[in-house]
C-alpha positions in Angstrom: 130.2 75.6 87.3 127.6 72.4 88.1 125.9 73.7 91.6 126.7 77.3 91.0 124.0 80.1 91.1 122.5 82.1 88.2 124.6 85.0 89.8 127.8 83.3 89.9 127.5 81.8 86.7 126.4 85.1 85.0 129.5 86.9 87.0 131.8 83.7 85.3 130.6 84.7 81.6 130.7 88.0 81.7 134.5 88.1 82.3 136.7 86.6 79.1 137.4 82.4 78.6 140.1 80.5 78.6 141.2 81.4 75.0 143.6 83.5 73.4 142.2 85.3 70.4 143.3 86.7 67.7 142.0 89.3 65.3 140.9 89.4 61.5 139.5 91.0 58.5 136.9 89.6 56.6 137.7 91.9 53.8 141.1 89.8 52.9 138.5 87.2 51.8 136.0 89.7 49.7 134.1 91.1 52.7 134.0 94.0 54.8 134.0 93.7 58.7 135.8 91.7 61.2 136.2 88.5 62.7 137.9 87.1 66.2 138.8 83.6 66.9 140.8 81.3 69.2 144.4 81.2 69.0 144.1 78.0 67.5 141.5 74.6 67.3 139.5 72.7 64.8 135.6 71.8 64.5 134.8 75.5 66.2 131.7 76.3 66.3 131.1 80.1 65.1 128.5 82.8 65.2 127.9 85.8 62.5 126.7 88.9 64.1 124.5 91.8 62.2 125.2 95.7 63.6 122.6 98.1 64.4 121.4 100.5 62.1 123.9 103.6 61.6 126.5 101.6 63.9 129.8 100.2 62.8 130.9 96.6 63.5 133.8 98.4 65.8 130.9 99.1 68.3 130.7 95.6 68.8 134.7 94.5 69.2 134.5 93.2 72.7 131.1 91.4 72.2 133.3 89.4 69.4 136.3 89.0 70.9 134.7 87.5 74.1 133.0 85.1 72.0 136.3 84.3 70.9 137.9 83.6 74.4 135.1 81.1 75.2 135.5 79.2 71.5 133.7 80.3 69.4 135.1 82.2 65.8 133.1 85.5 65.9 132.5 87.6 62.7 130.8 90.1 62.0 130.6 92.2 58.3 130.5 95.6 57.8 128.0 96.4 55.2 124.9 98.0 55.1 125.7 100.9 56.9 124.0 104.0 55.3 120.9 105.2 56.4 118.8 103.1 53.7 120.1 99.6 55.5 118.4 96.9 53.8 117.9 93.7 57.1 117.4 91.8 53.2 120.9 92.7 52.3 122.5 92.5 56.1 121.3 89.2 56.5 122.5 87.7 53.1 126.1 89.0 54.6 125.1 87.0 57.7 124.9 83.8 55.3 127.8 84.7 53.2 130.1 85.6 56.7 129.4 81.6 57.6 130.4 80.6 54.2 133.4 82.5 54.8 133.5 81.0 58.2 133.1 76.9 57.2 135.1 77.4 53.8 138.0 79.4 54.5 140.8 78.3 57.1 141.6 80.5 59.8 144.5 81.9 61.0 147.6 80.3 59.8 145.3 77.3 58.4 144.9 75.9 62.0 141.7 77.2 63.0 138.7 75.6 61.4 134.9 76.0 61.7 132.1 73.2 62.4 129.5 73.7 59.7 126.8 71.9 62.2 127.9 74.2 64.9 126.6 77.6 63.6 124.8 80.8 64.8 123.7 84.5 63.9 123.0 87.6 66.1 122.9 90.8 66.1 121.4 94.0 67.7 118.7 96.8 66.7 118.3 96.2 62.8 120.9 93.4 62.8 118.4 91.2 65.1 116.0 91.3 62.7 118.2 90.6 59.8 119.5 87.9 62.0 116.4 86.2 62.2 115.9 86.7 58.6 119.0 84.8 57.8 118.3 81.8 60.5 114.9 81.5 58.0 116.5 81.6 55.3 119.9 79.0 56.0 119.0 75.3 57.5 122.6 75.4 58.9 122.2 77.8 61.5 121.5 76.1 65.0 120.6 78.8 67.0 119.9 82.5 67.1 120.5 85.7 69.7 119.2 89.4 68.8 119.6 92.4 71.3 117.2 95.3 70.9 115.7 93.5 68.0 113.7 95.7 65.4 111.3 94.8 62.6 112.4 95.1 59.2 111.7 94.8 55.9 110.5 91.9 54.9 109.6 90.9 58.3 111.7 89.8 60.5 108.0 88.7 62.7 107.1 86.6 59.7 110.2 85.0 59.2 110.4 84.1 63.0 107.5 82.1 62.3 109.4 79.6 60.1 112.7 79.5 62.6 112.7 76.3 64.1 115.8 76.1 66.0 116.2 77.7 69.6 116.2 81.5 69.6 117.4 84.2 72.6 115.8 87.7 72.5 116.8 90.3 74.6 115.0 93.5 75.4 115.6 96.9 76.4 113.3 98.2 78.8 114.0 101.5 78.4 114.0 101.1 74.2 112.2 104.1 72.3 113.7 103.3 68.9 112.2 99.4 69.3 109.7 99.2 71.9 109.7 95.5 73.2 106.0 95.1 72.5 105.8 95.5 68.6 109.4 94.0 68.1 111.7 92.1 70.3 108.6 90.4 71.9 106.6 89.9 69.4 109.2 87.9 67.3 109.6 86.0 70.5 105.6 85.3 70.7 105.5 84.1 67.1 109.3 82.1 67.4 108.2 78.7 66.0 111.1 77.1 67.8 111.9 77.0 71.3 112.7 80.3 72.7 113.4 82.8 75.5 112.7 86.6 76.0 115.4 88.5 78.1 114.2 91.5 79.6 116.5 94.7 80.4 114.5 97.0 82.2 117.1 99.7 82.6 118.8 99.5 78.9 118.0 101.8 76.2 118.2 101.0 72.4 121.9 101.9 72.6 122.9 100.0 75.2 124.6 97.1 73.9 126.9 99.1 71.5 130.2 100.2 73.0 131.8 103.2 73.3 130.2 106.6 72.0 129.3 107.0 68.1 128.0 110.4 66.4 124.2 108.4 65.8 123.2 108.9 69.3 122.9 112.2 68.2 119.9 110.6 66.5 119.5 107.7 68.1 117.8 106.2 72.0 120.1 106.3 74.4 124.2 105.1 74.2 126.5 102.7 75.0 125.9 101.0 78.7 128.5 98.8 80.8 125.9 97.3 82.7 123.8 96.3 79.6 126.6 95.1 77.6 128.1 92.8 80.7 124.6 91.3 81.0 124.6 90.8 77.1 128.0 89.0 77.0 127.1 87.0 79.6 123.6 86.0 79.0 125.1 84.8 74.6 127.8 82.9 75.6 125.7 80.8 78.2 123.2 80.1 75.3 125.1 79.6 72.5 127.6 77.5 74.9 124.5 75.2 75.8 122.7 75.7 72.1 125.5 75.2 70.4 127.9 73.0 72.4 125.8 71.3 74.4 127.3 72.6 77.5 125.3 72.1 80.6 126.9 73.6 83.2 125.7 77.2 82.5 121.9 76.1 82.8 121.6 78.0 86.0 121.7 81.6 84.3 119.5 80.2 81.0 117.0 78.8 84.1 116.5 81.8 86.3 116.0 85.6 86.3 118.8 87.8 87.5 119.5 91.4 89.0 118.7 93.9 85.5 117.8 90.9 83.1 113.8 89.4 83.9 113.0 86.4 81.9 109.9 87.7 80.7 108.8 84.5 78.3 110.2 81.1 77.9 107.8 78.4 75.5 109.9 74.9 75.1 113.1 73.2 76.4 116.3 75.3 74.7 118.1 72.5 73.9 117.8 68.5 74.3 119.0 66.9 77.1 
């Protein structure tokens, strides 16, 4: 994709790789939740995601499994779901999920995981418990929350002692985690290099799929549009973070249609 646009790049990663993926369960190896990888390949790099508060790791299935199709194994564990969530708790899970990930092999014992190559996500409560984890573990490499909340213990604290590159994106239209308070102020105080996506149009929801009984409760719901911009805008960092893949730079370089790059401090990765 060398001498493509932003647009034509983001239309590329939005729409599934070249892999075939298959589909797991943490829980045969002692831990709730799920996990997608390619058909097949060794040295993977792979990526623990966090869920939202109230929202279970099937609201998140095609995030995962697109991650899969462009390489990467994708798991996510389903703890911490009740109302009381502890981000402490979730992101211990996130640490454990890449032990599980770099110890176990994968499939039918052809699928193997890169334990330099390694990142955590997640969205709304997960973020934060994502960059609690990325504090917390000097193997992870790179970090990407979505609708990222504070938590308890701070999530802004801990992004002060997160070195490695880290992706933030916003909703615009959040009223569960405003982006001034949360998803941008762990950006500001990031201590590695780091970007801030913003959605103007998305709601808290957004980046969940399909409909759940907490929007009840909850900001907004499920949103095609956020959720293509979302799969698009991870893979081209954690392909480039992670990977060292240069050919997506034109999306991680320039603003597009519904996702302003709001801030940017420091080169994402070497070159």
């Amino acid at each position: 994709m060398s001498g493509y646009s932003a647009k034509q790049v983001l239309d590329q990663l939005s729409r599934p790789g070249g892999h075939a993926v298959l589909r797991g369960d943490l829980a045969l190896v002692g831990l709730p939740g799920l996990v997608y990888t390619p058909a097949s390949g060794l040295g993977l790099p792979a990526v623990a995601f966090a869920h939202g508060w109230l929202q279970p790791v099937e609201r998140y299935r095609a995030l995962l499994r697109h991650l899969a199709s462009w390489g990467f194994v994708a798991a996510a564990p389903g703890t911490q779901r009740g109302p009381l969530m502890s981000a402490r708790l979730l992101a211990g899970n996130l640490r454990t999920t890449l032990d599980i990930c770099t110890g176990v092999r994968l499939g039918d014992g052809d699928i193997s995981v890169d334990p330099e190559r390694l990142a955590v996500a997640g969205h709304s409560m997960g973020g934060g418990a994502a960059v609690l984890a990325a504090a917390d573990d000097e193997r992870v490499r790179a970090v990407v929350t979505f609708a990222a909340s504070e938590t308890r213990p701070s999530a802004l604290d801990a992004a002060r002692r997160v070195s490695v590159p880290g992706l933030h994106v916003a909703a615009g239209a959040d009223r569960i985690a405003p982006p001034v308070g949360h998803a941008e102020a762990i950006a500001e105080a990031w201590l590695g290099p780091v970007q801030l996506r913003t959605l103007p149009k998305a709601s808290h929801l957004g980046f969940a799929e399909g409909r759940h009984w907490s929007e009840l409760l909850l900001d907004g719901k499920g949103e095609r549009a956020a959720q293509k911009l979302a799969r698009a805008l991870i893979t081209a960092f954690l392909l480039r973070v992670v990977k060292g893949e240069r050919q997506w730079d034109a999306l991680l370089d320039s603003d597009v249609k519904g996702a302003v790059l709001a801030y940017q401090r420091g080169p994402l990765a070497r070159s």
